[in-house]
C-alpha positions in Angstrom: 68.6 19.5 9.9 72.3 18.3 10.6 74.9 18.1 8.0 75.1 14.5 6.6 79.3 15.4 6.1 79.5 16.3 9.6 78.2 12.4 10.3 80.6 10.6 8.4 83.5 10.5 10.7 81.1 9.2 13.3 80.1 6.4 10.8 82.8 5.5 9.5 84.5 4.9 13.3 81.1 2.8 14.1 82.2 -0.8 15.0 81.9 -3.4 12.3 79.3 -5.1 15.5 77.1 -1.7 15.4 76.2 -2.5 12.3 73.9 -5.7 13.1 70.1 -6.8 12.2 67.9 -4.0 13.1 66.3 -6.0 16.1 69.5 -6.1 18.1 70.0 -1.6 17.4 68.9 0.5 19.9 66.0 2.5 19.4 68.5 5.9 19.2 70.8 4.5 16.5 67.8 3.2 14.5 66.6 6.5 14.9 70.0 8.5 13.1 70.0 5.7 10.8 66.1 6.4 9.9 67.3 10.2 9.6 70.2 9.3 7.4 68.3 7.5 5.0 65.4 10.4 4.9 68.0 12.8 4.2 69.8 10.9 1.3 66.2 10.4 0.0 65.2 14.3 0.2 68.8 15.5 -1.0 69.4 12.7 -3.9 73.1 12.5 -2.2 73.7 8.7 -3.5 73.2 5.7 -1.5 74.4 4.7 1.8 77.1 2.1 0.8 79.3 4.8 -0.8 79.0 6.9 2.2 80.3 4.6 4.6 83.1 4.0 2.6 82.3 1.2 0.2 80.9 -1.0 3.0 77.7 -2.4 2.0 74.6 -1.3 3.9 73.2 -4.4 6.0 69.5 -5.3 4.0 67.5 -4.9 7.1 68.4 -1.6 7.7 65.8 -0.6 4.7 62.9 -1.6 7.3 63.2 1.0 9.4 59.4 2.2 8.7 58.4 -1.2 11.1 57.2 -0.4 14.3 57.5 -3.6 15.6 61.1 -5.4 15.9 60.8 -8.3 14.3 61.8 -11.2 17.1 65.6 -12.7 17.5 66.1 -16.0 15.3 64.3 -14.7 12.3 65.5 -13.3 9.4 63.0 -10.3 6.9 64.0 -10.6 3.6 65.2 -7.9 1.8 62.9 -6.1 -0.4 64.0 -5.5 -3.8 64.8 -2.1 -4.1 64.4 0.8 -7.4 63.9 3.9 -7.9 60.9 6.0 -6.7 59.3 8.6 -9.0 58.9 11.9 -7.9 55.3 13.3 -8.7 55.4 17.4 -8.9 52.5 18.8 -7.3 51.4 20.2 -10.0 51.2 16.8 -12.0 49.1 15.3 -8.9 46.8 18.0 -8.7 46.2 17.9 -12.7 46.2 13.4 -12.0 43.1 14.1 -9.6 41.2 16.9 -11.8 40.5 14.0 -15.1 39.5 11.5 -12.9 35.9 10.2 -14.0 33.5 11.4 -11.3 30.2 9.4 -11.3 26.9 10.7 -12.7 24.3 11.2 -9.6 21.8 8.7 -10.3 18.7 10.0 -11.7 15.8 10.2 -9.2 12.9 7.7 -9.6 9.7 9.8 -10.1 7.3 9.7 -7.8 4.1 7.6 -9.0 1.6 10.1 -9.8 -1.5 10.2 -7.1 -4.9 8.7 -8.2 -6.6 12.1 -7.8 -4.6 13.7 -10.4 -4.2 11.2 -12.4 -8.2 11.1 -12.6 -8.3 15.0 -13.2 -6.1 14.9 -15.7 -8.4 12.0 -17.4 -11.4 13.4 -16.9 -13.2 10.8 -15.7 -13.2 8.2 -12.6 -12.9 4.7 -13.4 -15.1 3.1 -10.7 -15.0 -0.9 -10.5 -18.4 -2.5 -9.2 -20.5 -5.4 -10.1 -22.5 -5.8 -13.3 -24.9 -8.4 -11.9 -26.2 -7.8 -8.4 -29.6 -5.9 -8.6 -29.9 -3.3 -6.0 -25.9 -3.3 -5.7 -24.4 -3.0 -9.3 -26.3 -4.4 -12.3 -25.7 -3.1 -15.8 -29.0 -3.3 -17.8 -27.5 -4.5 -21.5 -31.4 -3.4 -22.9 -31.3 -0.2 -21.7 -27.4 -0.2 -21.7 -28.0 1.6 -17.9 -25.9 1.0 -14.9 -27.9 1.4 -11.5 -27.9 0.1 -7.5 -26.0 1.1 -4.0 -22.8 0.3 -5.0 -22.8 2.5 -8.4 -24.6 5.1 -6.6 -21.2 5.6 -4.7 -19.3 5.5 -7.9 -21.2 8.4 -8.9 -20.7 10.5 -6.1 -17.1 10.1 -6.2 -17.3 12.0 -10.0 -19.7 14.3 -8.1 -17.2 15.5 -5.9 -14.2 15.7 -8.0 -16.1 17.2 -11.0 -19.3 19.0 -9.9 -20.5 16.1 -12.9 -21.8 12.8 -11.5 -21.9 11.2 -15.0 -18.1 11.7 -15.4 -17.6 8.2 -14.7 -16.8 5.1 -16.6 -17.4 1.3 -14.6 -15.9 -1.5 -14.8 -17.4 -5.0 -14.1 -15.0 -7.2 -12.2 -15.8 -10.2 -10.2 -14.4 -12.2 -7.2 -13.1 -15.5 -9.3 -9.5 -15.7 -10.8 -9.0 -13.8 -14.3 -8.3 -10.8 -15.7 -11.9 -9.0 -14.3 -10.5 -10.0 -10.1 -11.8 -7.3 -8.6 -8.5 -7.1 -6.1 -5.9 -7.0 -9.4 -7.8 -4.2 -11.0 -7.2 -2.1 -7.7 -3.7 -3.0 -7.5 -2.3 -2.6 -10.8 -4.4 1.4 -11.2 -6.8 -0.7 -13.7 -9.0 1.2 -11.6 -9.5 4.1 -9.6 -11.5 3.1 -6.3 -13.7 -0.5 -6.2 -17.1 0.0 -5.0 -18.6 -3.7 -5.3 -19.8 -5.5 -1.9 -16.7 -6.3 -0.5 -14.8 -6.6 2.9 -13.1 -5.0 4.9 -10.3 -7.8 6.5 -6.9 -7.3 8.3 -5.5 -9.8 5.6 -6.6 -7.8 2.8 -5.7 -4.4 4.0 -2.0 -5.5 4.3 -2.1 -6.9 0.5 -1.9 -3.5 -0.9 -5.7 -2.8 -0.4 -6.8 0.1 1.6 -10.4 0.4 2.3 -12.9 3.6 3.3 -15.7 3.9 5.7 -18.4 1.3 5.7 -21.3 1.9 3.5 -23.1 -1.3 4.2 -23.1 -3.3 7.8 -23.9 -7.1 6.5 -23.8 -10.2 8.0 -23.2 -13.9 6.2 -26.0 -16.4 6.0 -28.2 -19.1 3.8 -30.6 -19.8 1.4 -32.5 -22.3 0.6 -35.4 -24.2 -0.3 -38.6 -24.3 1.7 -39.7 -27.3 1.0 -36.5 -29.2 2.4 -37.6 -27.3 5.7 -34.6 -26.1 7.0 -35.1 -23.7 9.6 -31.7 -23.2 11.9 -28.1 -23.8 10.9 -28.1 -27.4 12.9 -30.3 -28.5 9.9 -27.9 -28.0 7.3 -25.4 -30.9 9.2 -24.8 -33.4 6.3 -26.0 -30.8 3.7 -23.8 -29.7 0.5 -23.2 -26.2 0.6 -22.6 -24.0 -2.2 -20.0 -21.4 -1.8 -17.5 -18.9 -3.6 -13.9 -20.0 -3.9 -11.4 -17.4 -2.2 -14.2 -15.2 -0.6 -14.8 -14.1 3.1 -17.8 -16.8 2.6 -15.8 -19.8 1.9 -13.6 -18.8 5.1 -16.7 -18.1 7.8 -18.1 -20.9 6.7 -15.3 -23.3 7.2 -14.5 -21.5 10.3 -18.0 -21.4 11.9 -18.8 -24.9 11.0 -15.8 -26.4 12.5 -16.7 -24.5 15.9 -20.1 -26.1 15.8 -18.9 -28.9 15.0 -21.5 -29.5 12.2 -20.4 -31.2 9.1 -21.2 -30.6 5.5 -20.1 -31.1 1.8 -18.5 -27.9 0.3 -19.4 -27.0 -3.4 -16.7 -24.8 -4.3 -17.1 -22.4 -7.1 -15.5 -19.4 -9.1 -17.5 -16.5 -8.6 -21.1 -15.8 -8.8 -22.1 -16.3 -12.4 -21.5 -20.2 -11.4 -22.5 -20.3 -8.0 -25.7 -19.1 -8.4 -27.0 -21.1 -11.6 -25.2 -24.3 -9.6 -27.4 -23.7 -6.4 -30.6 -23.1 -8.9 -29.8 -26.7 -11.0 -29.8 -28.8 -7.4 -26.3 -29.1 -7.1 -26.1 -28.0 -3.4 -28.9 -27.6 -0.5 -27.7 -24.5 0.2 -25.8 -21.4 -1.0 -24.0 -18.9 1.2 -22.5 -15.4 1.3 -23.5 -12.0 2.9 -27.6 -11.7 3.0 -27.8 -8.9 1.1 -26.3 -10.5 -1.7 -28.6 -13.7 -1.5 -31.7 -11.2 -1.3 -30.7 -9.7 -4.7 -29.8 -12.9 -6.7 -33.0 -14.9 -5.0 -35.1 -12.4 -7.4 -32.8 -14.0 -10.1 -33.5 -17.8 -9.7 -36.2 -19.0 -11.6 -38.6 -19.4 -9.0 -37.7 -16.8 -6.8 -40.7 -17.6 -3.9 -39.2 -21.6 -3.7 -36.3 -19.9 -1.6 -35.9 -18.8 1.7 -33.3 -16.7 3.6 -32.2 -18.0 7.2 -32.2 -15.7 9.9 -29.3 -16.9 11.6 -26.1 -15.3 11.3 -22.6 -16.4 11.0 -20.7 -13.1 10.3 -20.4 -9.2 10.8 -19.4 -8.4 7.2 -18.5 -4.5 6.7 -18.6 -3.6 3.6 -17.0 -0.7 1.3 -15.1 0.8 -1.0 -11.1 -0.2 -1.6 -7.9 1.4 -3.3 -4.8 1.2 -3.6 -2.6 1.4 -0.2 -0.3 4.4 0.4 -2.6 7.3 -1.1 -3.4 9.2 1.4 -5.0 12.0 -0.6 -7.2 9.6 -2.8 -8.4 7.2 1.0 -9.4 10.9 2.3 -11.3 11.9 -1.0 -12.9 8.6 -1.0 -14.0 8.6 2.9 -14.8 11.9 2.7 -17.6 11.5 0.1 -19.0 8.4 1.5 -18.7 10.6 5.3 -20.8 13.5 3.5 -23.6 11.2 2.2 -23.5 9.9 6.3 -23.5 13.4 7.1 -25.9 14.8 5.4 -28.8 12.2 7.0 -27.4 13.0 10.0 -28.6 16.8 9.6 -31.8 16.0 7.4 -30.5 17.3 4.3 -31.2 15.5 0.9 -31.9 15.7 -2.1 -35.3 17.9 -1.7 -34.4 20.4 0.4 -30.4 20.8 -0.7 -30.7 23.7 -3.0 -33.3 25.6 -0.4 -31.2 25.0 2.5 -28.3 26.2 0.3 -29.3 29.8 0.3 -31.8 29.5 3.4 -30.1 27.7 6.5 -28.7 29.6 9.9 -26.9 26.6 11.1 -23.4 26.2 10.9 -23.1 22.9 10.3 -25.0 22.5 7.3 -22.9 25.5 6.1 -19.9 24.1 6.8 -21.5 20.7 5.0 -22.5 22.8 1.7 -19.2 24.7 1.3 -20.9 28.1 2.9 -18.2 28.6 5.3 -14.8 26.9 5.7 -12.5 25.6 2.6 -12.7 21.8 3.4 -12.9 20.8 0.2 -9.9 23.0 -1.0 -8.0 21.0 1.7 -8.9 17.4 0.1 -8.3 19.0 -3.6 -11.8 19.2 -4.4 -13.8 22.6 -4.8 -15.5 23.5 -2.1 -19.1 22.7 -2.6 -17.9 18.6 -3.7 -20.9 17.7 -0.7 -23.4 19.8 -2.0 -22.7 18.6 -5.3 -23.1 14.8 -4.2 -26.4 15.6 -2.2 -27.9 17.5 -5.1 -27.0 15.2 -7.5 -27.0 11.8 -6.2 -28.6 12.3 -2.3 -27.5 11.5 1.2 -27.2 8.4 2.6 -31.0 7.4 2.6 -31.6 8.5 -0.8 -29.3 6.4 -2.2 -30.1 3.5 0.1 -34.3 3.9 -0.7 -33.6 3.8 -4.3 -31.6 1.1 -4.7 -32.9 -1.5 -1.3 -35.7 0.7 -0.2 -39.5 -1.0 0.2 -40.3 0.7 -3.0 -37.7 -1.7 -5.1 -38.0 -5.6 -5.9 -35.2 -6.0 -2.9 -37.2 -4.3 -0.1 -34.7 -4.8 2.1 -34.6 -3.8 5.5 -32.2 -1.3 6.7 -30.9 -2.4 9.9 -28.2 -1.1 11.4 -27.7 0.9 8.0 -29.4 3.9 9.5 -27.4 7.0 11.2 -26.9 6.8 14.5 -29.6 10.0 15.8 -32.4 8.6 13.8 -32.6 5.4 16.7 -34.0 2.4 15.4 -30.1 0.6 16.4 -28.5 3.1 13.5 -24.4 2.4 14.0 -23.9 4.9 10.7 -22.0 8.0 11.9 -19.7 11.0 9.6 -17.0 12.4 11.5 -18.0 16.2 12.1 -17.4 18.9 9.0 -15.3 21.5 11.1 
């Protein structure tokens, strides 16, 4: 770096004109200048004015860290100028190290998965209706639960705990309340809801997830023979009873329009008043999925006064829902029902389980009973969870011939609720166990 002495006599014989606004320098002389005033800075030499022999140092000079020259005619105030502190190294370093550093922020636990939540209970929770014979209907004498519906329920605890009475049920209904069968699934009230219901695209993207069909229904009417109605044009005028916020209340509204055929709507909350409302006269007909108006027509007080249309006005699949975004707990759940499927599908039930367990060459059945293959481990359940269901609760037929069967007050006719290689317009098939 130059001598700043060595400058001086060059400064001092600098024309009193040289030393002018900044904007009318050229860009060498701003440059020394710019040099001049690092130097003093670095060297603590004293200021410029004494320097250049007591002349005063023009304000603008100071701006020399502006790129851009500030245009002719205006005038940049002068800044008002002090001393700067000189921060050591050593006191910058120590100025960064006590500086508050933020906590991390604490995870957010993952929510625990419905199958080890129910593990670590020791029980399943199983929502399903407690007064639909064939379906779900608790028996307050006997203090029983029994039908389809609960069957499923059981096989679930079956699976998950070799134990199908591990299992507590919860009656919830389709009305508004507490006991709304949708709620209970979507604040964990309960584990899986096995209680006649559909499967929609609206539903399944309101935090519902639902498993395989168990039960291929369709929506229809009932009502009373003597009034002689015979086809759906003969309900035009009619007052309908139906189910506020069901799939019934919707197909109905939606089918009717189509055809054009009007009607009086009796809107009500849930069963326990829809029923008893069509039963007291206050509608010509009721409506919702013909398997449910086959149950509760055993329930009116004159059960053979009734009649059940053949005409159709919906494909209602039915079957069990959870909560969304469990992908363990949808696979444990379709999985079971798949293995009840499955199990018709190869003629094993309850009867012949336990022989075929220790007396089968094919593959497939030992893949289905746990023989080969660690399925089961791979769903976190033990390997035998379908024997377990067959031999405690049955295939797909048992439970069906139990509950609806021609042997039971329903005596309702299978349909297309038959697996797919016994004919007879079956649509119920299982994935394959390999």
């Amino acid at each position: 770096m130059p001598n700043i002495l060595d400058m001086l006599p060059y400064m001092q014989q600098m024309p009193q004109e040289e030393l002018r606004p900044m904007h009318t320098l050229s860009s060498a002389r701003i440059a020394v200048l710019a040099l001049i005033s690092l130097t003093l800075a670095l060297t603590g030499c004293g200021d410029l004015g004494g320097l250049l022999g007591g002349q005063p140092t023009p304000a603008p000079i100071i701006l020399i860290a502006t790129a851009t020259p500030v245009p002719p005619g205006q005038t940049t105030p002068a800044p008002d100028i002090g001393p700067s502190p000189t921060v050591a190294p050593s006191d910058t370093l120590a100025a960064t190290s006590v500086l508050p550093t933020a906590e991390p922020p604490t995870p957010t636990p993952a929510p625990q998965k419905i199958l080890a939540r129910v593990k670590e209970r020791g029980y399943l929770i199983c929502g399903t209706n407690a007064d639909l014979p064939g379906f779900g209907f608790y028996d307050n004498v006997r203090q029983t639960w029994s039908g389809f519906d609960v069957d499923f329920c059981r096989a679930v605890a079956a699976a998950i705990f070799g134990d199908a009475t591990k299992v507590e049920f919860v009656a919830l209904g389709t009305g508004p309340g507490p006991n709304n069968r949708f709620d209970a699934v979507r604040e964990g009230r309960v584990d899986v809801l096995f209680r006649n219901t559909t499967w929609t695209l609206g539903r399944n993207i309101s935090g519902l997830a639902f498993g395989p069909t168990t039960f291929h229904d369709g929506q229809t009417f009932m009502v009373r023979a003597r009034d002689r109605i015979t086809r759906l044009d003969d309900l035009a005028g009619r007052v309908i009873c139906v189910a506020r916020g069901t799939t019934s209340e919707q197909n109905l509204n939606d089918d009717f329009a189509a055809r054009g055929i009007q009607f009086t709507a009796r809107v009500l909350n849930g069963e326990d008043e829809l029923y008893p409302a069509y039963d007291e006269g206050e509608c010509d007909a009721v409506t919702s999925d013909s398997s449910q108006l086959a149950a509760k027509r055993q329930q009116l007080k004159n059960p053979a006064d009734h009649i059940i249309l053949g005409d159709r006005i919906s494909r209602e699949p039915l079957g069990p829902v959870i909560a969304r975004d469990d992908n363990q707990w949808l696979d444990v759940i379709s999985w079971t029902v798949f293995a009840t499927i499955y199990a018709e599908e190869l003629r094993v039930d309850q009867r012949n389980v336990d022989r075929l367990l220790t007396n089968t060459a094919d593959p497939r059945i030992k893949r289905l009973l746990g023989l080969e293959g660690n399925f089961g481990e791979g769903l976190g359940l033990p390997n035998d969870f379908a024997y377990q269901i067959i031999r405690q609760v049955g295939n797909y037929g048992d439970i069906y011939n139990r509950n609806l069967g021609p042997n039971t007050v329903i005596n309702l006719d299978r349909g297309p609720n038959k697996v797919w290689n016994l004919g007879a317009g079956g649509v119920l098939a299982s994935p394959p166990f390999r």
